[in-house]
C-alpha positions in Angstrom: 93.8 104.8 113.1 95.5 106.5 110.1 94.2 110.3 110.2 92.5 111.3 106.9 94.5 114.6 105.5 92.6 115.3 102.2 90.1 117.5 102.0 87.8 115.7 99.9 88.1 112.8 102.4 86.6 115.0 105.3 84.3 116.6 103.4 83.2 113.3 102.4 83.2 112.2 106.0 81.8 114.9 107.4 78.8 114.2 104.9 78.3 111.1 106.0 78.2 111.7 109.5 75.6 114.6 108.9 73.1 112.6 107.1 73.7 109.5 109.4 73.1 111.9 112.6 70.1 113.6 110.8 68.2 109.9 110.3 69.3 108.8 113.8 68.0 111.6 115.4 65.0 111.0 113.0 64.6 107.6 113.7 64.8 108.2 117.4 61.8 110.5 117.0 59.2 110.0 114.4 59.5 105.7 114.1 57.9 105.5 118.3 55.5 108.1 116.7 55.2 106.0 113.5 54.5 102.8 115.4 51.9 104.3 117.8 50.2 106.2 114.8 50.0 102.4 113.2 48.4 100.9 116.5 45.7 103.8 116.9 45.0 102.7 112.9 44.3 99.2 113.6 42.7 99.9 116.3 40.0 101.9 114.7 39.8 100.2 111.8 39.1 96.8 113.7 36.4 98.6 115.4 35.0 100.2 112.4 34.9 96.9 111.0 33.4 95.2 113.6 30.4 97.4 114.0 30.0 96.7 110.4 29.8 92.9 110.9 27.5 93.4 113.4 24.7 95.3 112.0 25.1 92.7 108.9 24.2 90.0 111.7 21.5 92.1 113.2 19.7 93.1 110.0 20.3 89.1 109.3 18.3 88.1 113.0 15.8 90.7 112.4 15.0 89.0 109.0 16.5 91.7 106.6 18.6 90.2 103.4 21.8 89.5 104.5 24.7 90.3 102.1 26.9 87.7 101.0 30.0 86.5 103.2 32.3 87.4 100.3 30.7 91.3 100.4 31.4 91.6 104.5 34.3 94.2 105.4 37.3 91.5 106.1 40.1 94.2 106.1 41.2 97.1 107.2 43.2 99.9 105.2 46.6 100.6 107.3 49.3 103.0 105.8 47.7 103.0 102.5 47.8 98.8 102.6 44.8 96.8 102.3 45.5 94.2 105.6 43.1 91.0 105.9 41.8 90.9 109.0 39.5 87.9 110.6 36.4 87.9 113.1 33.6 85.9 115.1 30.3 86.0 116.2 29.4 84.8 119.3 26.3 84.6 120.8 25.4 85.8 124.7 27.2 82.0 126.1 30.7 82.9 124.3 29.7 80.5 122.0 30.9 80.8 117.8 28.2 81.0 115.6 29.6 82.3 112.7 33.5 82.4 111.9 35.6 83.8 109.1 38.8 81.1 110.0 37.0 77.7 111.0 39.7 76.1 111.7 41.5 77.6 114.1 37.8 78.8 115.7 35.6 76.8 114.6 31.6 77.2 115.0 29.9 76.1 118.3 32.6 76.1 120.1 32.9 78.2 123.3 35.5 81.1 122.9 37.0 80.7 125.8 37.5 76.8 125.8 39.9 77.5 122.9 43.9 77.5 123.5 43.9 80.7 121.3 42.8 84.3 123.9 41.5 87.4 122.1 40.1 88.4 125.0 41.9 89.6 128.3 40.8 88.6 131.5 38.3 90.2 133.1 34.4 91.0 132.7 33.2 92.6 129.0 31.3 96.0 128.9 28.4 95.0 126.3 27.6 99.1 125.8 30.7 99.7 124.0 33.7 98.5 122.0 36.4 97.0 124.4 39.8 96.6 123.0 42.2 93.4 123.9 45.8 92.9 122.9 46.8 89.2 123.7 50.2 87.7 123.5 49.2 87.2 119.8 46.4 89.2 118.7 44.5 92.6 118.9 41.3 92.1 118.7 38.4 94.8 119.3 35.0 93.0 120.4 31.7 95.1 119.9 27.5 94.1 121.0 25.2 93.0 118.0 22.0 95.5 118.1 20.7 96.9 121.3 19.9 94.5 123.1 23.1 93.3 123.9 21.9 90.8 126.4 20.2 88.3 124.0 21.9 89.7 120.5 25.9 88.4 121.0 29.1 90.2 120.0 31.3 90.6 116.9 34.8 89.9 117.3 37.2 90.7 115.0 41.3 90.6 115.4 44.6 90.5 113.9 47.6 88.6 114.2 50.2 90.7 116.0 53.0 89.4 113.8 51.1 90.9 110.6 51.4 94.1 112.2 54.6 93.8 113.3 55.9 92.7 110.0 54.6 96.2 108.7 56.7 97.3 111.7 60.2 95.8 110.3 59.0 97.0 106.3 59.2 100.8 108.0 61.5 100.0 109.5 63.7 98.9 106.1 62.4 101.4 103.8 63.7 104.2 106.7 66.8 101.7 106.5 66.7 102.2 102.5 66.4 105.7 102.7 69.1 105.9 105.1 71.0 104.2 102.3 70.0 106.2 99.4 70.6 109.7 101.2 74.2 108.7 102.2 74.5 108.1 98.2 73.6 111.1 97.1 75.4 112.7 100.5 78.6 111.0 98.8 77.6 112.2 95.4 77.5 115.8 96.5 80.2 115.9 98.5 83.0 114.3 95.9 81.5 116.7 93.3 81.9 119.4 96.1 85.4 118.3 97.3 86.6 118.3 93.5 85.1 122.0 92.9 87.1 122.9 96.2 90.1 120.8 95.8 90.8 122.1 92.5 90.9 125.8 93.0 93.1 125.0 96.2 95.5 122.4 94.4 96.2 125.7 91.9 96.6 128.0 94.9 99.4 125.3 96.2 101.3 125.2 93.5 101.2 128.9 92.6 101.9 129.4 96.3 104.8 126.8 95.5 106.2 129.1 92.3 105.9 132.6 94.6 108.5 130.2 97.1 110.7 129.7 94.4 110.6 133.5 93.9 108.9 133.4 90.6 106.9 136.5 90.7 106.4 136.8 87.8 103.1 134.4 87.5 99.5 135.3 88.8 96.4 133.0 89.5 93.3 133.6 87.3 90.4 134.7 89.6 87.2 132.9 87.8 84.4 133.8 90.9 83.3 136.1 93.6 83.2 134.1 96.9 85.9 133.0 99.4 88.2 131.3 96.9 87.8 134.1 94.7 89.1 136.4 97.4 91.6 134.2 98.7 93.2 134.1 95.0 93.1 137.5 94.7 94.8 137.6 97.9 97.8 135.7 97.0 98.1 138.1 94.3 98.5 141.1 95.8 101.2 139.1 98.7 102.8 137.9 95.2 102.6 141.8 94.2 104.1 142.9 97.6 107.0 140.1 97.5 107.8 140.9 94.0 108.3 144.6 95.1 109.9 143.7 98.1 112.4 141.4 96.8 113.1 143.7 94.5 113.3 147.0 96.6 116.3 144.3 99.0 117.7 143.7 95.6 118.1 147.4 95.2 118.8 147.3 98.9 121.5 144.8 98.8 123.4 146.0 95.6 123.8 149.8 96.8 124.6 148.9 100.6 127.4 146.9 99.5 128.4 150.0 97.0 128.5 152.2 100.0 130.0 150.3 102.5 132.7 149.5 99.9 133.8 152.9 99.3 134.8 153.8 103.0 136.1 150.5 103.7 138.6 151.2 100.3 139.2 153.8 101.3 140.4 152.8 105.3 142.2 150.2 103.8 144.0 152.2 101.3 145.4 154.8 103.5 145.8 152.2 106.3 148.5 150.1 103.9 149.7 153.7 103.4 150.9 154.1 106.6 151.8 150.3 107.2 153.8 150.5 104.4 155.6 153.8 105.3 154.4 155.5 102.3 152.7 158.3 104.3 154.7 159.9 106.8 154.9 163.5 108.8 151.9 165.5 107.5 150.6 163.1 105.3 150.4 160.2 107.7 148.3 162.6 110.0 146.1 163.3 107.1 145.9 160.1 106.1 145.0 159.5 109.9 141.9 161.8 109.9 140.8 160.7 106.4 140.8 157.1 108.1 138.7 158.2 111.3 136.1 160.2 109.2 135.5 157.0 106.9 135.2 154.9 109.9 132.2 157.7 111.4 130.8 157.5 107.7 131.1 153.4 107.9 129.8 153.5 111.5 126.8 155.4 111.0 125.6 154.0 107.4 125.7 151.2 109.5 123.5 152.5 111.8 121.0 153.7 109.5 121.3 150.0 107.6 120.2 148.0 111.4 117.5 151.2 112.1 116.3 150.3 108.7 116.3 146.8 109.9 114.3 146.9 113.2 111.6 149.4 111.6 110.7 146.9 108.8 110.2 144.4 110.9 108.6 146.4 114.2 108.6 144.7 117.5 105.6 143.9 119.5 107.2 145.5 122.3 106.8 148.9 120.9 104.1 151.1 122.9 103.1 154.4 121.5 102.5 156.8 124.4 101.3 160.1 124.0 104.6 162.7 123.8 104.4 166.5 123.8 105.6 167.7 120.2 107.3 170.7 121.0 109.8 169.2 123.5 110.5 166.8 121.1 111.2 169.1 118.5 113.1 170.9 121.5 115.3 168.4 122.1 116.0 167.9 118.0 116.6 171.6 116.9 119.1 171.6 120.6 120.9 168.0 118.5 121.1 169.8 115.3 121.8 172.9 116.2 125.8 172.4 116.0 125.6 171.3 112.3 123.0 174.3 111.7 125.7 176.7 113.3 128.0 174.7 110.9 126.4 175.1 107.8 125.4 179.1 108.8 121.5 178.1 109.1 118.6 179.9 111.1 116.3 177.3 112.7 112.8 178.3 113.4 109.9 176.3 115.1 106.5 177.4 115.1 104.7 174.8 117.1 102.8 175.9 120.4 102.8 173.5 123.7 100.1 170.7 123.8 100.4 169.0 121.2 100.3 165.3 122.1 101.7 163.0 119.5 101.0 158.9 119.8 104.4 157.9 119.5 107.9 156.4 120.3 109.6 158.8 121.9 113.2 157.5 120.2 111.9 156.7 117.1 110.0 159.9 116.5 113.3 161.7 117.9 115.1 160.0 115.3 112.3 160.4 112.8 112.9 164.8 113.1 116.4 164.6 113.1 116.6 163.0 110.0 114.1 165.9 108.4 116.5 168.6 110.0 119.7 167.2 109.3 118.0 166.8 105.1 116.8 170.4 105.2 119.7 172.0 107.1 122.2 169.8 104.4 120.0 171.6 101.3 119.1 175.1 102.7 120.6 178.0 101.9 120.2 179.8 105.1 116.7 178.9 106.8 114.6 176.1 107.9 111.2 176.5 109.0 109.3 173.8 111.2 105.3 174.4 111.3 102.8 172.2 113.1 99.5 172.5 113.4 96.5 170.2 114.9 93.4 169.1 113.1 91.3 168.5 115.8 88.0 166.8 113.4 90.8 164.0 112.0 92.4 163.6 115.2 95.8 164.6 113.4 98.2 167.0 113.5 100.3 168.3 110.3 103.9 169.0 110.7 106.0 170.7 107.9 109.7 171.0 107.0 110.8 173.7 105.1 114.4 174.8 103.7 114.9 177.2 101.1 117.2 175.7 99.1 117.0 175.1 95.0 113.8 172.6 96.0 113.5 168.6 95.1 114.1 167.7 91.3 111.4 165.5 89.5 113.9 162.7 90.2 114.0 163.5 93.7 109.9 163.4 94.3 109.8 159.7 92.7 112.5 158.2 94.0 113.4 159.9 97.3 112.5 157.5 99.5 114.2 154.3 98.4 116.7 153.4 99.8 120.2 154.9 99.1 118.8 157.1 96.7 121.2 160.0 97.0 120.5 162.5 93.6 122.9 165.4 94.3 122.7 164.6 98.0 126.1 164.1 99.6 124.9 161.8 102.5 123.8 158.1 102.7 120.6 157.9 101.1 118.9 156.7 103.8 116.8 159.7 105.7 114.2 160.0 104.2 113.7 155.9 103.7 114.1 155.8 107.4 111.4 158.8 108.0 109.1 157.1 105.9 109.2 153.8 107.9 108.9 155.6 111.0 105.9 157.6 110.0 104.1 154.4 108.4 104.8 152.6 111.9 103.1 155.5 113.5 99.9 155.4 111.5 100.4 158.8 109.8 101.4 159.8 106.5 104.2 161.4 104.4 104.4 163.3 101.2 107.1 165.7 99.7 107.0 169.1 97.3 108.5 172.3 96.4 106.9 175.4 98.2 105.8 178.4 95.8 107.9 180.6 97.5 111.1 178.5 97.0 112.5 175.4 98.8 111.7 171.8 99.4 108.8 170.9 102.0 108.6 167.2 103.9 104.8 167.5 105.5 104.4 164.7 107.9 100.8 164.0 109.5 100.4 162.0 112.5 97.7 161.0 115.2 97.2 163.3 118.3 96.0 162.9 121.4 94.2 166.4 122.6 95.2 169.7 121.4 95.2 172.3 124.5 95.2 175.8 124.1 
């Protein structure tokens, strides 16, 4: 069987099989109810109408006007139907004296002498109605007067088909109904599979256009509910693709311009000395020029696969709690060579206890990069503070140099990616410290100090602060 993939097929479907579940289960459990409810009618009105009949025949015998045939009661009301209905008198021998069908019972003929039974076998209580259902009628047979001994019975029945007929029309008007509701099931749910087809037909092919990397459309939210929100969803991943594509745009253009520049270089003074233009001094300077483009190459290339991995993080990662200040140990201990270098005081005020949620490496790499930037820009000092909120579960740590300070150029672009300003090195630091710090869960911002100097505060989540 060919599986259905539009929607407004299953919907349609799934309409159907709602409504014809709802009137099986229906059927199931109200038409044995409706049939009994329709036998306990006849039943009663059969005896209703035979104690009718017979106090007519006893007012009759006791010498009373007697109505006319035509005004005796010779049907019964069943589901708001007039039903004909027939009956006999009999007298205390089972013999007819009076009969409403004469020729099927016809008068002075005993009751029981007759091919047709209304009566079961067995004896007749003359103190009360007695009920009988034959093979082909329900009768319900009742005494004439009190003295039931010398008065007779009334008799009156009903063919069993004629009630069975009004079976099969309930029957067939449920069947109708069943009919009508999966109409108006169908109705509904193409008029509901066209209000949700269309909305989703436009999210497909706007979904298509943001594949083809045309950004530059948007889908027109027109409600509040799912679809609504699922629109306005693939606006915002339309928003975030835009400026993603065009952040690797940026990405792509500059990396090649860096890695161009060493590589020209290394190729330059290495057809230098192939081609014997550089020799005694020169050839060894052209030597060490080659080796310190190949560090540069090596480690923007680094930086380029660390930016890499951190935009797309692995599950694998675990954050673990670390102690901050033998991480920030270990950092100013890598860094202190180029400090010494550059003729710059570290100083780290952070006390033991401080438990950071973290990657050890990654968080490791995350300070070095702050040092290395503040060391490259400082005059003669960099400062690291950290201190712990204990209400926000946070703690606040702050890198300060007291060099000439970030320029309004630097504070809006300085973490994008090779974004350099007066900055001799790759561009990539701070880019790489923000990724780190967004991975972590914690925040990053950057300004000048009043006193002087540019300050990188980082806040990330802690673990317990002991004092």
């Amino acid at each position: 069987m060919r599986k259905m993939k539009s929607l407004t097929s299953k919907i349609l479907l799934s309409y159907l099989l709602v409504v014809a579940v709802a009137f099986s289960v229906a059927i199931m459990s109200f038409y044995p109810i409706m049939i009994g409810f329709l036998d306990r009618r006849a039943k009663i009105g059969l005896e209703k109408q035979a104690w009718e009949i017979a106090f007519y025949l006893d007012r009759e015998r006791s010498g009373a006007a007697m109505p006319h045939e035509d005004s005796l009661p010779l049907s019964i009301l069943l589901l708001g139907r007039s039903v004909e209905t027939d009956y006999l008198a009999l007298d205390p021998q089972d013999m007819i004296t009076d009969s409403s069908v004469p020729q099927q019972f016809p008068i002075q003929k005993r009751l029981t002498d007759l091919p047709v039974k209304l009566r079961e076998n067995g004896s007749y209580n003359k103190n009360v109605a007695n009920i009988y259902e034959t093979r082909d009628y329900l009768s319900v047979e009742v005494p004439i007067g009190a003295s039931t001994n010398s008065n007779g019975t009334v008799l009156t029945f009903i063919p069993l088909e004629t009630l069975n007929g009004m079976q099969r029309e309930m029957m067939l008007a449920i069947i109708r109904s069943l009919f009508i509701a999966l109409a108006v099931a169908l109705l509904v749910a193409y008029f509901l599979g066209r209000y949700l087809v269309r909305p989703l037909k436009a999210l497909e092919h706007y979904a298509q256009s943001v594949a083809e990397r045309r950004f530059d459309m948007r889908f027109e939210v027109t409600s509040d509910d799912e679809l609504g929100r699922l629109a306005k969803a693939f606006n915002n991943m339309a928003d975030q693709l835009e400026s993603y594509d065009l952040r690797m745009r940026r990405f792509f253009q500059n990396n090649s311009h860096e890695l161009k520049t060493p590589l020209m270089s290394i190729q330059g003074y290495a057809e230098g000395i192939k081609d014997g233009i550089f020799t005694g001094p020169k050839m060894q300077n052209a030597v060490e020029v080659i080796c310190k483009e190949s560090q540069r190459l090596r480690k923007l290339v680094d930086q380029i696969i660390d930016i890499s991995i951190l935009e797309h993080p692995q599950e694998s990662t675990y954050l673990l709690p670390h102690d901050l200040k033998t991480i920030l140990d270990e950092v100013i201990e890598s860094v202190g060579g180029y400090a010494l270098e550059k003729n710059v005081r570290l100083q780290a005020d952070v006390e033991p206890g401080i438990w950071v949620i973290g990657d050890w490496d990654k968080l490791q790499r995350m300070f070095v990069n702050l040092l290395s930037n503040a060391i490259r820009h400082s005059w003669g000092s960099v400062v690291v503070e950290a201190s712990a909120v204990q209400s926000s579960g946070q703690v606040v740590v702050k890198v300060q140099d007291d060099g000439p300070g970030f320029s309004p150029v630097d504070l809006e672009h300085a973490f994008d990616y090779f974004y350099k300003g007066s900055d001799e090195g790759s561009g990539l630091g701070l880019s790489i410290v923000s990724l780190i710090v967004k991975e972590h869960g914690g925040t990053i911002r950057i300004y000048n100090s009043d006193s002087g100097g540019a300050v990188v505060e980082v806040t990330l989540p802690v673990l317990m602060n002991d004092k």
